[in-house]
Rosetta silent file (secondary structure, phi, psi, omega in degrees, C-alpha in Angstrom):
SEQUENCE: XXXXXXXXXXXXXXXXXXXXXXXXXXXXXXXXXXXXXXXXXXXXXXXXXXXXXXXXXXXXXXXXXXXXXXXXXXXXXXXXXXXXXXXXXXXXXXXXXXXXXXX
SCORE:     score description
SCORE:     0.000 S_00000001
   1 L     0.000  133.660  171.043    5.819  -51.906   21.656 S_00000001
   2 L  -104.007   91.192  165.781    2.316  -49.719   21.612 S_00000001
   3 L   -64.409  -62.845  179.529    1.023  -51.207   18.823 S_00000001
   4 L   -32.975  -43.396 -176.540   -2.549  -49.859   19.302 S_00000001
   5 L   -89.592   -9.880 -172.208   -1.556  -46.059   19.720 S_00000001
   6 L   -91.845  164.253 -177.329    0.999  -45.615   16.558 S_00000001
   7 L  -142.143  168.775  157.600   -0.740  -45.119   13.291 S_00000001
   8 L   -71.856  162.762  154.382    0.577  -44.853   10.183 S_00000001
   9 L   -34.265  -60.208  178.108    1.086  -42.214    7.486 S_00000001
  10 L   -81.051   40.921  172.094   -1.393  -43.133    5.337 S_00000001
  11 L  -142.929  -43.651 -178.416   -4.091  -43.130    8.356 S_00000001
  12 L   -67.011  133.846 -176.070   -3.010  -39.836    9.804 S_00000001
  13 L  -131.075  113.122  176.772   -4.332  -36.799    7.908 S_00000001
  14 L   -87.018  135.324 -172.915   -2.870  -33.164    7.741 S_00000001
  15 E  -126.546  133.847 -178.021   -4.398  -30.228    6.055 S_00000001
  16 L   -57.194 -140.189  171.514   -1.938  -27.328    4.699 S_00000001
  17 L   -84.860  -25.803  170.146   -2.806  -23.862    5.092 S_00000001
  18 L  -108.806   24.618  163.130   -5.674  -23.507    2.768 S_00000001
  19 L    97.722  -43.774 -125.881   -7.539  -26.241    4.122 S_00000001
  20 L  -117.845  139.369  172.717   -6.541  -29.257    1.436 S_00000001
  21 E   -45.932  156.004  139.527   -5.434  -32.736    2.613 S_00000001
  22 L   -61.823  168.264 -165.321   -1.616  -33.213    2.437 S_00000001
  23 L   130.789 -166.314  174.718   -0.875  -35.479   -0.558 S_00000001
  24 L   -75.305  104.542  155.018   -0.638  -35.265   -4.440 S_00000001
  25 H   -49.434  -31.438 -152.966   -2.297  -31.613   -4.784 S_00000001
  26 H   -67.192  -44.134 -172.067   -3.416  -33.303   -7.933 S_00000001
  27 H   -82.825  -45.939 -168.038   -5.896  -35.883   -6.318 S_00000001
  28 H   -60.428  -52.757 -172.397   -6.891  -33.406   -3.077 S_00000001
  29 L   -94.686  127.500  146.847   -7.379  -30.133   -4.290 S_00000001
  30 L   -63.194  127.418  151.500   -9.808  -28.331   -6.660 S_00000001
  31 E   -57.102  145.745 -169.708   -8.227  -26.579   -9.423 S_00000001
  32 L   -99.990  144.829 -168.515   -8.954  -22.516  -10.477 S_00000001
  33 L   -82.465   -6.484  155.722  -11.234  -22.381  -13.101 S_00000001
  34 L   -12.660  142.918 -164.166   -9.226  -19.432  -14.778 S_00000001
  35 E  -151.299  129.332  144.369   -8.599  -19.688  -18.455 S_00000001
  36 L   -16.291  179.833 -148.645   -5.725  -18.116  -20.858 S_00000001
  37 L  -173.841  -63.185 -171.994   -7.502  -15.602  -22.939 S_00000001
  38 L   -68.207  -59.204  173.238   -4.556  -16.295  -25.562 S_00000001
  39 L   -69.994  -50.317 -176.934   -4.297  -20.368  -24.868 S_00000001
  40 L    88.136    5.449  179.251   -7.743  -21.326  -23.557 S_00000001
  41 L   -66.077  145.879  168.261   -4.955  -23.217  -21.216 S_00000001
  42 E   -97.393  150.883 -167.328   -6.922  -23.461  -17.737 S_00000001
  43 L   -77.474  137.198  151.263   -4.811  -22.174  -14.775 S_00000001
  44 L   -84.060   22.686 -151.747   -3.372  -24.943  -12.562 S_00000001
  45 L   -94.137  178.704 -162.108   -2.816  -23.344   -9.295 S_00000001
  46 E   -95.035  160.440 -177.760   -5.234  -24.851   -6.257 S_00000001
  47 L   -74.506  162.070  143.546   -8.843  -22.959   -5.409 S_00000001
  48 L   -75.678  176.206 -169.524   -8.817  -21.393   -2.285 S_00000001
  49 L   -92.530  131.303 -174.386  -10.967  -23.372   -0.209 S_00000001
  50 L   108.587  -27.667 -161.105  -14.655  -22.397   -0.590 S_00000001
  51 L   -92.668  172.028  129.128  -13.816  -20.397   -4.000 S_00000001
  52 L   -75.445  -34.414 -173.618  -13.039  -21.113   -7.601 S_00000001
  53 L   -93.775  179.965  173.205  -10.491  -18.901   -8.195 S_00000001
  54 L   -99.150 -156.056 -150.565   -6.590  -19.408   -6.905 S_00000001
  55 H   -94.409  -59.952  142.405   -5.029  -16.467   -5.034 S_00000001
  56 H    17.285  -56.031 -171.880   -4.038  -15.133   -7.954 S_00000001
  57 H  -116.532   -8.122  170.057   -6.716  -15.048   -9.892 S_00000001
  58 L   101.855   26.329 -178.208   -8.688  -13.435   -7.210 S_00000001
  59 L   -17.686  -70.147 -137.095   -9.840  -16.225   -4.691 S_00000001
  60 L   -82.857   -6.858  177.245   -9.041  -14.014   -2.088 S_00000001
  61 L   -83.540  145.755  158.890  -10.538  -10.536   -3.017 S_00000001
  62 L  -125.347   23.253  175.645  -13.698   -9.308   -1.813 S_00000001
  63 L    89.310 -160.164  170.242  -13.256   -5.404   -2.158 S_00000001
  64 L   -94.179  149.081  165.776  -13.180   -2.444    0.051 S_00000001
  65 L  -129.952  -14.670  177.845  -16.288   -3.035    2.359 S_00000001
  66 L   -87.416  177.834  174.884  -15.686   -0.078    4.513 S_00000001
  67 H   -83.102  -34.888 -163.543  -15.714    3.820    4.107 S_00000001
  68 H   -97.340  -26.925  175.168  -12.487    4.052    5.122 S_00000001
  69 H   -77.480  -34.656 -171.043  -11.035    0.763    2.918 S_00000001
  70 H   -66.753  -36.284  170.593  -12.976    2.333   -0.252 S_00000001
  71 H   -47.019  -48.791 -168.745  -11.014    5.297    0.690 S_00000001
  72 H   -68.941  -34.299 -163.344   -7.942    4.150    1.255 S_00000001
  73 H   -84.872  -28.503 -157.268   -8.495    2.170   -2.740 S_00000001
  74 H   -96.758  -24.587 -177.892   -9.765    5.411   -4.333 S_00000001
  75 L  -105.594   13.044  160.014   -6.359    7.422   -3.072 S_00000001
  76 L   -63.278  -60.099 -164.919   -4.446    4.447   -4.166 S_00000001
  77 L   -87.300   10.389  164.377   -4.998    4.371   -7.746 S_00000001
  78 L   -63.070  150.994 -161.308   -4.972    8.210   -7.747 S_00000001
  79 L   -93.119  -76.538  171.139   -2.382    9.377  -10.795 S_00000001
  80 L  -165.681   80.761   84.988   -1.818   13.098  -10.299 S_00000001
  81 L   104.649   -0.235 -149.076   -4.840   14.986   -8.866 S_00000001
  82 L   -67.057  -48.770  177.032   -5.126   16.670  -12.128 S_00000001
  83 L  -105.990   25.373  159.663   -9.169   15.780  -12.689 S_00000001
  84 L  -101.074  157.847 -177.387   -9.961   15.747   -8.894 S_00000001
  85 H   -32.700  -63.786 -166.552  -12.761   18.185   -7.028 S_00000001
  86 H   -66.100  -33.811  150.880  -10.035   19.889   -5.385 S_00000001
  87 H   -48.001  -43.527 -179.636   -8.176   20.550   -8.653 S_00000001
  88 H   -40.472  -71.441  174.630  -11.401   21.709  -10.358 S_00000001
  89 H   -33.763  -49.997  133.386  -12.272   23.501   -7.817 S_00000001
  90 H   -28.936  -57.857 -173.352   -8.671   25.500   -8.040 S_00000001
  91 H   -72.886  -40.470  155.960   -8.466   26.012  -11.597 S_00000001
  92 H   -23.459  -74.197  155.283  -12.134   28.314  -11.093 S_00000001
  93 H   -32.561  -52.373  159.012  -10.667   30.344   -8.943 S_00000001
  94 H  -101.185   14.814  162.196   -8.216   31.245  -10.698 S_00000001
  95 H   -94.927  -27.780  168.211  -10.040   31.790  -13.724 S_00000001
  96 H   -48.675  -74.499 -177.142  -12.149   33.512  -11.897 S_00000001
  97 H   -65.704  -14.911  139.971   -9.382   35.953  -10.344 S_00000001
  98 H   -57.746  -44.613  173.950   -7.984   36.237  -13.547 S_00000001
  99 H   -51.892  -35.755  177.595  -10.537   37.120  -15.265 S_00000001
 100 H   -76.524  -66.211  142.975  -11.312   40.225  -12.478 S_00000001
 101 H    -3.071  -59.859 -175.133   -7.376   41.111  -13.459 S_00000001
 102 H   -49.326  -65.016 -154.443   -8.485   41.817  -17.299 S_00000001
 103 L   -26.494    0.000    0.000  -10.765   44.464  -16.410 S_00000001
């Protein structure tokens, strides 16, 4: 028997994916500091590591930091194009060329 090289369970220590011993999340892990609005219940899900919030709750966002990510977010949440420059811009025009029609 190699007593010397085996360890135990409880001496070896594994960290999940976010960083936090293995274990009892209860004892390991910081909690997100997130709060019910209706309850005032605080959320139980785990921080991300470095954060406050859980994943959820928005550990993990940081924005758009690029021109091309703010882009990509600004033609996300577009509805229907109704109020954008290039609609404006359209509906002129053809008030315009109507208007020149009236004459």
């Amino acid at each position: 028997m190699k007593s010397d090289q085996s360890t135990s369970c409880a001496e070896r220590t594994v960290l999940l994916r976010n960083g936090v011993k293995q274990g009892n999340p209860n004892l390991n892990a910081p909690r997100c500091g997130a709060k019910a609005k209706s309850t005032g219940a605080a959320c139980r899900g785990m921080a991300i590591r470095g954060k406050r919030r859980c994943r959820l709750h928005g550990g993990r966002s940081t924005g758009a930091r690029t021109l091309k990510g703010i882009e990509q977010c600004r033609r996300a949440n577009l509805r229907h194009g109704l109020y954008s420059q290039e609609a404006k811009v359209l509906l002129t025009l053809a008030r315009v060329y109507l208007r020149s029609l009236k004459i």
